[in-house]
Residue, then its C-alpha position, 0 to 999 in steps of 0.5 A: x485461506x480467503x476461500x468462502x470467507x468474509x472480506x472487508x476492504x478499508x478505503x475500498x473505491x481507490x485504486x488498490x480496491x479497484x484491483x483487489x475486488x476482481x483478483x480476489x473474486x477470481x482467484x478465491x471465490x470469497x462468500x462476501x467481499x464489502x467495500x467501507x469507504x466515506x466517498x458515496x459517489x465512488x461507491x456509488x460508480x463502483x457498485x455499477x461494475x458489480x450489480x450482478x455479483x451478490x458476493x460484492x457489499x458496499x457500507x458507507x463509512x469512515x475509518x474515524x468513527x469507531x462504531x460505525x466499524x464495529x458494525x461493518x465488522x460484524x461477521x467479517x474474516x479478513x480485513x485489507x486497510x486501504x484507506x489513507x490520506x496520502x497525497x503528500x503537499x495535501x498532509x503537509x498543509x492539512x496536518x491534523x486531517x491527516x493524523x486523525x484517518x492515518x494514526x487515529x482511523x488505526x487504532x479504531x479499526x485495530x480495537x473494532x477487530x479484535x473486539x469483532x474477533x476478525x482472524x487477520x488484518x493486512x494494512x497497506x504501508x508506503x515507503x514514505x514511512x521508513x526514515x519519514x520526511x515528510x507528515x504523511x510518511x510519519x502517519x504511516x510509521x505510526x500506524x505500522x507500529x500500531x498494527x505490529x503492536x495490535x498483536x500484544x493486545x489481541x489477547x485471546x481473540x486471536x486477531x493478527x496484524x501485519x503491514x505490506x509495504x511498496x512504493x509507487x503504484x504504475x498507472x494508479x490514478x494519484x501516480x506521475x504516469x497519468x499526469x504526464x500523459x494528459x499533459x504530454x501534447x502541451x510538449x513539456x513535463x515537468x520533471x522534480x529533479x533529473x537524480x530523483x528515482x522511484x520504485x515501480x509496482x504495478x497494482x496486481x503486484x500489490x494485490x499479490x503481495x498482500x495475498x502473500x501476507x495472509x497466508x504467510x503471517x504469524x502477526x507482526x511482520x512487514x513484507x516489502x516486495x522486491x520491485x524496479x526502480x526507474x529515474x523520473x526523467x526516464x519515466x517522462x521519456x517513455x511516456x513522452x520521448x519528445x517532449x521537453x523536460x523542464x525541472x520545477x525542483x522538489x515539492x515540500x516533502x518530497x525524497x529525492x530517493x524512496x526508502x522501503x528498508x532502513x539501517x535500523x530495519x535491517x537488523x530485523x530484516x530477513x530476505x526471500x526470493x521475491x520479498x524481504x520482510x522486516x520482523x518487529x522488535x518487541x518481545x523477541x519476536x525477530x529471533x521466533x523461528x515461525x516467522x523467520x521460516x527459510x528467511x536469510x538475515x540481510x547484512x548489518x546496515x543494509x538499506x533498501x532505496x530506489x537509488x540503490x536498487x539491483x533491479x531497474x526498469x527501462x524506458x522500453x520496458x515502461x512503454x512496453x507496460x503503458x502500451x498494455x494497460x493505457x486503458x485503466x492508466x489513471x483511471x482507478 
């Protein structure tokens, strides 16, 4: 499907971006992949990685500013939105900066779609916005409904919106595995709460999944990979099994417990192999057999939660990871 097409990247310069350029390049061969962001100097140091592959466009830009997308857009297939504020004491403390790129950066970019006639459109979810707590994961509930709503207003130009959602990303350069290792010498970590459990992707997963969603979406849907949980304490022992554990107790905002899947989502929510994928509620849209495909209805109240998990990552089994890639650990 992304073969010889056209590919823009939202937020393009973070992690996932950093990721998804060279997986995607390799695997599809697309005619353009366009990097939009607001940060020059990232674009500006991942452009160095990339001056010899013509196929690789940078485009300076904000998610907030309505033309400057539909001119990004022109010409443009496929659309991955990667771009958030997403650390969560910072929405917490800057509200109104974290609504206008996560709930208003949305609506522009879904309007600029279907006015540019992009084919799909893929937005990066968190579990931060299933039973939100915080501002960030309400940002992103929000935007998860716009985008499964985008489907009712793309009309005749035949756009098609659909959401990935995971949780945290291993070795991602705003996750806990990088800054417990540039604090491990010190020969303490600072652990939030000894009963506090994370999902664990990795960003080649991620890129994945999104695939996955393209090629599978009729518009609308929600995707949630089936990945690990590990406890926090866990994930400071196999960075640091010395060191000392110091609990410093939870942030403002932070879950004890991620949630990718909620009670309510369950009754919409359909199982796969190595995904579920929560159908929208509006227009009957959960009972159309397209989308539903080979699914099976998971049961009534089901939640998917990092303490429930059946799936759960050792401390070896992370070391095993670090070892591998503890040269790009923080780093994208």
């Amino acid at each position: 499907m992304l073969n010889n097409s056209t590919i823009l990247v939202t937020g393009g310069t973070g992690s996932f971006g950093h990721t998804f350029v060279p997986m995607t390049l390799a695997k599809y061969n697309p005619k353009k992949v366009i990097i939009y962001s607001r940060d020059e100097m990232k674009q500006w140091e991942m452009a160095k990685l990339y001056s010899h592959d013509p196929r690789v466009r940078f485009f300076i830009g904000d998610v907030r500013d309505r033309e400057r997308l539909y001119r990004a857009l022109d010409g443009v297939d496929y659309v991955v939105h990667a771009a958030a504020t997403k650390i969560v004491p910072t929405a917490e403390y800057n509200p109104f900066e974290c609504v206008k790129t996560n709930i208003n950066g949305a609506m522009n970019l879904i309007d600029a779609c279907i006015d540019r006639g992009v084919k799909r459109v893929v937005a990066l979810s968190t579990d931060k916005a299933s039973s939100p707590v915080n501002l960030y994961g309400a940002t992103k509930l929000a935007s998860d409904k716009l985008f499964i709503a985008g489907n009712s207003y793309s009309g005749s130009h035949g756009s098609r919106f659909a959401v990935v959602r995971y949780g945290n990303v291993m070795g991602s350069r705003g996750s806990v595995i990088p800054f417990f290792m540039s604090i491990r010498e010190s020969g303490s970590l600072p652990v939030t709460d000894t009963r506090m459990t994370r999902f664990m992707i990795s960003l080649e997963q991620g890129v994945e999944l999104v695939w996955h969603a393209f090629e599978d979406m009729v518009g609308g849907e929600i995707y949630v990979k089936k990945i690990p949980s590990m406890r926090i304490g866990d994930i400071a022992t196999a960075v640091a099994p010395e060191a000392e554990q110091k609990v410093v107790g939870i942030r403002p905002g932070e879950k004890l417990h991620e949630q990718m899947i909620s009670p309510e989502d369950a009754l919409y929510t359909y199982e796969y192999a190595e995904h579920f994928k929560i159908l929208p509620a509006i227009h009957d849209w959960s009972s159309d057999a397209a989308r539903i495909a080979d699914g099976k209805r998971v049961p009534e109240g089901f939640v998917y939660s990092s303490d429930n998990n059946q799936e759960w990552m050792s401390v070896e089994q992370l070391r095993a990871w670090i070892d591998t890639n503890a040269e790009k650990i923080g780093k994208i």
